[in-house]
Backbone bond lengths (Angstrom), bond angles and torsions (degrees), N, CA, C in turn:
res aa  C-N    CA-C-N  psi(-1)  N-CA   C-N-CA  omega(-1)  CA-C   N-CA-C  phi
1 X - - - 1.438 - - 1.529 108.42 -
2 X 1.429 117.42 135.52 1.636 107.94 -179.16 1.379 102.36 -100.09
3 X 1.314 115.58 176.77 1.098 132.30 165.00 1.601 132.95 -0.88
4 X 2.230 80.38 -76.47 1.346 90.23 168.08 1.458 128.93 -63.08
5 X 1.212 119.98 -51.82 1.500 113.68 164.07 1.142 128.32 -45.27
6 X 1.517 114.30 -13.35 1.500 97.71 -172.07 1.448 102.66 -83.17
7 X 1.685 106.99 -33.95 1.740 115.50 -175.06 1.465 88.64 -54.32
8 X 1.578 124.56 -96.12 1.195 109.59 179.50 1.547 150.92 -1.39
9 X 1.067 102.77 -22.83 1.687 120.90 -177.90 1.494 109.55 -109.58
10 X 1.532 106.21 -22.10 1.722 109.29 173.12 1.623 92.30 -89.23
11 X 0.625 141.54 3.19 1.343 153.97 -158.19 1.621 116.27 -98.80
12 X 1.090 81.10 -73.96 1.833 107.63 169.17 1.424 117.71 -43.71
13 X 1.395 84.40 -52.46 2.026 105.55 -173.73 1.532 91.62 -70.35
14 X 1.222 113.92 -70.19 1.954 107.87 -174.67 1.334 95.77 -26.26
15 X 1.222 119.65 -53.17 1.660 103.11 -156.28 1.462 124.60 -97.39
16 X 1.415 111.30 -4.77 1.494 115.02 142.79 1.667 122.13 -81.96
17 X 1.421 113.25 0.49 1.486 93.86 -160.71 1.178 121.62 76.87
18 X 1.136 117.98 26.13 2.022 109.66 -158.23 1.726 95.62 -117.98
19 X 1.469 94.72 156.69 1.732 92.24 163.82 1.348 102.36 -149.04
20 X 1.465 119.55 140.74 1.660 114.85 172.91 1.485 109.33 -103.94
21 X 1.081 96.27 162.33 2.017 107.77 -179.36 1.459 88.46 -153.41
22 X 1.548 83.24 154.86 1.670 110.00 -176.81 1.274 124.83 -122.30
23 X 2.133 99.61 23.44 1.638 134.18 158.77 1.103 94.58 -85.81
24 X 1.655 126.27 123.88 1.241 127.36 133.72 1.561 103.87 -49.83
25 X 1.645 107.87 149.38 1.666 112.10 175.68 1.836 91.23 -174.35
26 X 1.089 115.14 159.25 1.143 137.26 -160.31 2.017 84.78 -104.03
27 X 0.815 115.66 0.52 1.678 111.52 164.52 1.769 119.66 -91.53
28 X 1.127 95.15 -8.84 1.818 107.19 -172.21 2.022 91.89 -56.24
29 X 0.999 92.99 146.47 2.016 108.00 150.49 1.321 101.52 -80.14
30 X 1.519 131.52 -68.21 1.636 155.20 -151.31 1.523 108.31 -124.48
31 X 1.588 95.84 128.96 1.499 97.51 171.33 1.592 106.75 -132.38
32 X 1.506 131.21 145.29 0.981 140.86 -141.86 1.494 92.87 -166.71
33 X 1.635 121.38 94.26 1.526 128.74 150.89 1.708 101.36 -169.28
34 X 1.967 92.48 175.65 1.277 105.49 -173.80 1.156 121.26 -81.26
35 X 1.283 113.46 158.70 1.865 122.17 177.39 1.496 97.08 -129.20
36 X 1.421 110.94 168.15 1.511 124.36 158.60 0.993 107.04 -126.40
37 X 1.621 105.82 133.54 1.667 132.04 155.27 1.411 106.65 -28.75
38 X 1.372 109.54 152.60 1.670 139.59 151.39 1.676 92.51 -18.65
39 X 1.908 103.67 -82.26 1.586 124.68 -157.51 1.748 86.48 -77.29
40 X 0.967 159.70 33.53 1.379 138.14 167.69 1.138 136.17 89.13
41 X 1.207 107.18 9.53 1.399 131.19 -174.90 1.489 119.39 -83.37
42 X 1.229 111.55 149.64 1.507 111.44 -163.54 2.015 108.40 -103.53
43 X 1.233 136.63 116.64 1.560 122.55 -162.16 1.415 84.80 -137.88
44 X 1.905 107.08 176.93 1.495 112.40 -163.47 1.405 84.23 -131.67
45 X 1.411 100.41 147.21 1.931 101.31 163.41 1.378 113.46 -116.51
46 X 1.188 142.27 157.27 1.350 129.83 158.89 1.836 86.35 -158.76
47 X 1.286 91.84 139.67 1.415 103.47 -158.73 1.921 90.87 -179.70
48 X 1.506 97.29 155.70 1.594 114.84 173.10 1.286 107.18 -100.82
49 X 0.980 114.20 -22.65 1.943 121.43 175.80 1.297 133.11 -132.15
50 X 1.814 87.67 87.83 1.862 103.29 -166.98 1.709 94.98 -58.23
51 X 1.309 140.44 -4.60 1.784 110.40 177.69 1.066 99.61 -113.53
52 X 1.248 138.52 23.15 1.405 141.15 143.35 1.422 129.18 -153.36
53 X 1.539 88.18 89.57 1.514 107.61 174.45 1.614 133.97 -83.03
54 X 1.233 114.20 127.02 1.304 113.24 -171.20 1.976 123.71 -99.35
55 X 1.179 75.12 100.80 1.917 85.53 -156.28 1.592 103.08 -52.10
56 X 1.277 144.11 6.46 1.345 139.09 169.11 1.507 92.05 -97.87
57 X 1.529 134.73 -39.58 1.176 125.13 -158.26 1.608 117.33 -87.97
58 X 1.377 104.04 -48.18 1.344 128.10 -137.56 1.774 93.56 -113.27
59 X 1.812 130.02 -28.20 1.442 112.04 158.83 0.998 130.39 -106.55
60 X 1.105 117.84 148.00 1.869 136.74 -174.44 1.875 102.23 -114.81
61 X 1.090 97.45 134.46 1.508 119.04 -169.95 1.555 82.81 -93.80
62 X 1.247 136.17 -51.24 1.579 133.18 -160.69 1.005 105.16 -113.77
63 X 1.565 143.83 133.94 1.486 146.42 -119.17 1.529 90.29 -123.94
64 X 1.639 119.66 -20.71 1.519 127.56 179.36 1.667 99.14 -57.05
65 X 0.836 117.47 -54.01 1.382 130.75 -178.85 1.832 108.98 -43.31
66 X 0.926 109.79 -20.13 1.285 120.30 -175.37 1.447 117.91 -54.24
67 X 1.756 100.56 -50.85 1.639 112.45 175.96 1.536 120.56 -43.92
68 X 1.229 96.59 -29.39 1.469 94.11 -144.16 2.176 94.96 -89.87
69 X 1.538 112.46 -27.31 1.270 121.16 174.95 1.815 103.14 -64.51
70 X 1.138 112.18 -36.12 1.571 120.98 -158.33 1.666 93.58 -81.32
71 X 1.052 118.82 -69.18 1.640 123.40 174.83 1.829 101.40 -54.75
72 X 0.927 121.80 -33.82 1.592 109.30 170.56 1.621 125.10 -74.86
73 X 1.312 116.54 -36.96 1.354 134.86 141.91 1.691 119.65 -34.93
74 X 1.193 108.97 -58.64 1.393 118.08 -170.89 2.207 122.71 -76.05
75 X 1.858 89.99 -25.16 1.615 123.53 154.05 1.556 102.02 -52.24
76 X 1.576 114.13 -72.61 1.483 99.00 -144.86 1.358 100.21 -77.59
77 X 1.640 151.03 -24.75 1.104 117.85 152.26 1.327 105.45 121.73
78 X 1.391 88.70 6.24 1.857 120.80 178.70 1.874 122.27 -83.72
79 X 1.905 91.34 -34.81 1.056 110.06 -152.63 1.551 88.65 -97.71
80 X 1.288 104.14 105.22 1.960 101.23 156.71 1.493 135.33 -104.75
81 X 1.517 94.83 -18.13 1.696 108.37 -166.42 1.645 86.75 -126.49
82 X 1.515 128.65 139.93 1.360 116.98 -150.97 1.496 79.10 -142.30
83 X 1.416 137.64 137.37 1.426 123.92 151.26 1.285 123.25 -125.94
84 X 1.329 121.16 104.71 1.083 125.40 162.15 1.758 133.98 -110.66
85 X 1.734 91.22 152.67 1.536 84.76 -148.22 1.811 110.82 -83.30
86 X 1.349 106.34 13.44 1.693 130.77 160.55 1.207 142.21 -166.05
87 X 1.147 133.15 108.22 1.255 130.90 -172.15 1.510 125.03 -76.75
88 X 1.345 92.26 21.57 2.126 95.40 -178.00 1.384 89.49 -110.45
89 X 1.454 118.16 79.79 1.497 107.60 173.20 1.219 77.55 -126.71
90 X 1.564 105.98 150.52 2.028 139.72 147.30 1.277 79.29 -44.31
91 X 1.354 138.84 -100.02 1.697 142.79 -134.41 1.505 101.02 -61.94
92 X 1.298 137.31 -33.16 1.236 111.14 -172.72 1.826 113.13 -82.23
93 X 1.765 96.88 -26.36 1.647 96.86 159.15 1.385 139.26 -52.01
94 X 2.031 103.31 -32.07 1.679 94.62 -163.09 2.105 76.25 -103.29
95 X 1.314 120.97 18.18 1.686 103.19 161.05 1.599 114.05 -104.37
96 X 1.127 84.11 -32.36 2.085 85.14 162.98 1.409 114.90 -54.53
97 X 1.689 111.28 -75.40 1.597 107.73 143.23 1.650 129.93 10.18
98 X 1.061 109.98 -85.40 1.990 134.16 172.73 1.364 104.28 -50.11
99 X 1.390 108.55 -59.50 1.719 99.17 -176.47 2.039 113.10 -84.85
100 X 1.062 109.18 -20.47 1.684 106.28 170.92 1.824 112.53 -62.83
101 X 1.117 101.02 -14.43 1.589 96.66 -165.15 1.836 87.62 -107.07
102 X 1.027 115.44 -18.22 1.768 132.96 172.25 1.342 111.19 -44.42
103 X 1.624 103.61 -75.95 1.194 132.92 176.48 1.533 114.93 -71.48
């Protein structure tokens, strides 16, 4: 992430109120990282309730998809404590992106 994105992303968060960490903790609102399949497969979760996950809702096979849960999360106003398990994603750049030009 450069510079600019990073302002941008402190940015974003100021103006939701939001903060991310890259501690899993049972204090999160939103959680946002990878799992592997049974067969080896690589899937995304983003979901508010890691002990009950809703596999139509809450996984994404393609990690692009990601933006769009995280900026929807960060909308309803629910999400204050955010955890994700990396912040060097393409998707969380071009959703920082989407919502900087938002705000």
């Amino acid at each position: 992430m450069s510079n600019t994105e990073t302002t941008n992303l402190e940015k974003v968060l100021k103006h939701f109120g939001a903060k991310i960490t890259d501690t899993y903790s049972r204090d999160c609102d939103f959680y946002i990282y990878e799992e592997a399949t049974a067969d080896g497969y690589s899937v995304f979760v983003a979901t508010d309730s890691p002990d009950n996950i809703n596999i139509n809702d809450d996984v994404y096979y393609y990690d692009s998809e990601l933006g769009e849960a995280f900026t929807t999360a960060l909308k309803s106003g629910k999400c204050k404590n955010i955890y994700l398990n990396s912040t060097d994603n393409f998707w969380l750049d071009e959703a920082v992106d989407e919502l900087i030009t938002e705000i």
